[in-house]
C-alpha positions as CSV (number, residue, x, y, z in Angstrom):
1,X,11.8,-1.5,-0.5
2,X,15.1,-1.1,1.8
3,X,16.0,-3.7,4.2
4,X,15.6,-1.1,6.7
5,X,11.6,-0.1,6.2
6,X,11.7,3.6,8.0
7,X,10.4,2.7,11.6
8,X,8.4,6.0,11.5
9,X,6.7,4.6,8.6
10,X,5.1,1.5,9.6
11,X,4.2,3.7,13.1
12,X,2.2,6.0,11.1
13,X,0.5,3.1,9.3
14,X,-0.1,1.5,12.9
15,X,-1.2,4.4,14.1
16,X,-3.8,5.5,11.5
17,X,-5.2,2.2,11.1
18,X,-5.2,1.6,14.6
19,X,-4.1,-2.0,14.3
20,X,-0.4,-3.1,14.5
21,X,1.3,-4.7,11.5
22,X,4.2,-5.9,12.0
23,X,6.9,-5.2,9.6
24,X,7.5,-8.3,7.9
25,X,4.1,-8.8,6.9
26,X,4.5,-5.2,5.3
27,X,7.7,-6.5,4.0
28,X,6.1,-9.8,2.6
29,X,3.4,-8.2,0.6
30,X,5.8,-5.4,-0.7
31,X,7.9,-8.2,-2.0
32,X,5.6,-9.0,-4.2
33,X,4.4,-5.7,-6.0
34,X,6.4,-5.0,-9.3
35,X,6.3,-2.3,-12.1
36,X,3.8,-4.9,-14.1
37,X,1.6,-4.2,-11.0
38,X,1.6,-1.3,-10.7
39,X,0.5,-0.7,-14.4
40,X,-2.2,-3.5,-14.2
41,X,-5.4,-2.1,-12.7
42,X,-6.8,-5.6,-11.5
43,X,-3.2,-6.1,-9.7
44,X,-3.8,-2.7,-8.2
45,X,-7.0,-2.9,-6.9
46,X,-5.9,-6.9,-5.2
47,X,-3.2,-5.3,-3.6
48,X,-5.1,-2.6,-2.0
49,X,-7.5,-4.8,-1.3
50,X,-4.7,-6.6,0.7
51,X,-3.4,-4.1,2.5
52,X,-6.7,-3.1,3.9
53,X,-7.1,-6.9,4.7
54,X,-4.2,-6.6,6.5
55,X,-5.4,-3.8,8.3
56,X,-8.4,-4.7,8.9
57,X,-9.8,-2.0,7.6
58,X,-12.8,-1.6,5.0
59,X,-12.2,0.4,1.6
60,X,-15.2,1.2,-0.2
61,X,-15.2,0.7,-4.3
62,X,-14.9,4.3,-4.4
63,X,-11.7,4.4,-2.3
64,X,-10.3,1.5,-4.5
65,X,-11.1,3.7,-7.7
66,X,-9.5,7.0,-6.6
67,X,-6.3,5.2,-5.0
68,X,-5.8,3.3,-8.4
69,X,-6.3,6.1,-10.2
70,X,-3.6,8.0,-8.2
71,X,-1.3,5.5,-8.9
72,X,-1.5,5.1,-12.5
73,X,-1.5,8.7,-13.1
74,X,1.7,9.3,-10.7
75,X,3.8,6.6,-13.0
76,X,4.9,5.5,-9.5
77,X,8.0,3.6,-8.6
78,X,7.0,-0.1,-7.4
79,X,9.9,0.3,-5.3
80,X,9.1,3.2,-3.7
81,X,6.7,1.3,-1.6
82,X,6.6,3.8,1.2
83,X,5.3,6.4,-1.3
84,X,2.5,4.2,-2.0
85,X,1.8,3.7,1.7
86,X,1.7,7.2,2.5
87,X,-0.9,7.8,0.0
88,X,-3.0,5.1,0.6
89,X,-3.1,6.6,4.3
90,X,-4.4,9.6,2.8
91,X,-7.6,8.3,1.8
């Protein structure tokens, strides 16, 4: 992830979780995501798991299931972090 995280980004994020997060926690947990987590499916599901934690926002198994799917089957960049955000929020 840039050192500049897009402010319109993390406004979204606050906005449709309703909750503010502040951008270095955002920044923390993105720190830690890498390609090997994105391919693993237990890695996946703790990290979503962590960002609705953060949020304070439930996901149900269901939720967990389709967004990991997603994921995997995009081949997605792990540092194209925004990308992952942005379809998290879709759910």
């Amino acid at each position: 992830m840039s050192k500049n995280f897009p402010k319109d980004t993390l406004k979204a994020i606050n906005q449709k979780s309703g909750k503010s997060i502040s951008e270095n926690a955002v920044k923390k947990l993105a720190s830690k995501v890498n390609s090997e987590t994105m391919q693993s499916e237990a890695q996946l599901r703790q990290l979503i798991k962590q960002v609705a934690a953060m949020a304070k926002v439930p996901v149900s198994e269901g939720t967990i299931q389709d967004i990991v799917k997603a994921v995997k089957k995009s081949g997605m960049n792990p540092s194209n972090m925004e990308a992952l955000m942005k379809m998290m929020m879709k759910k």
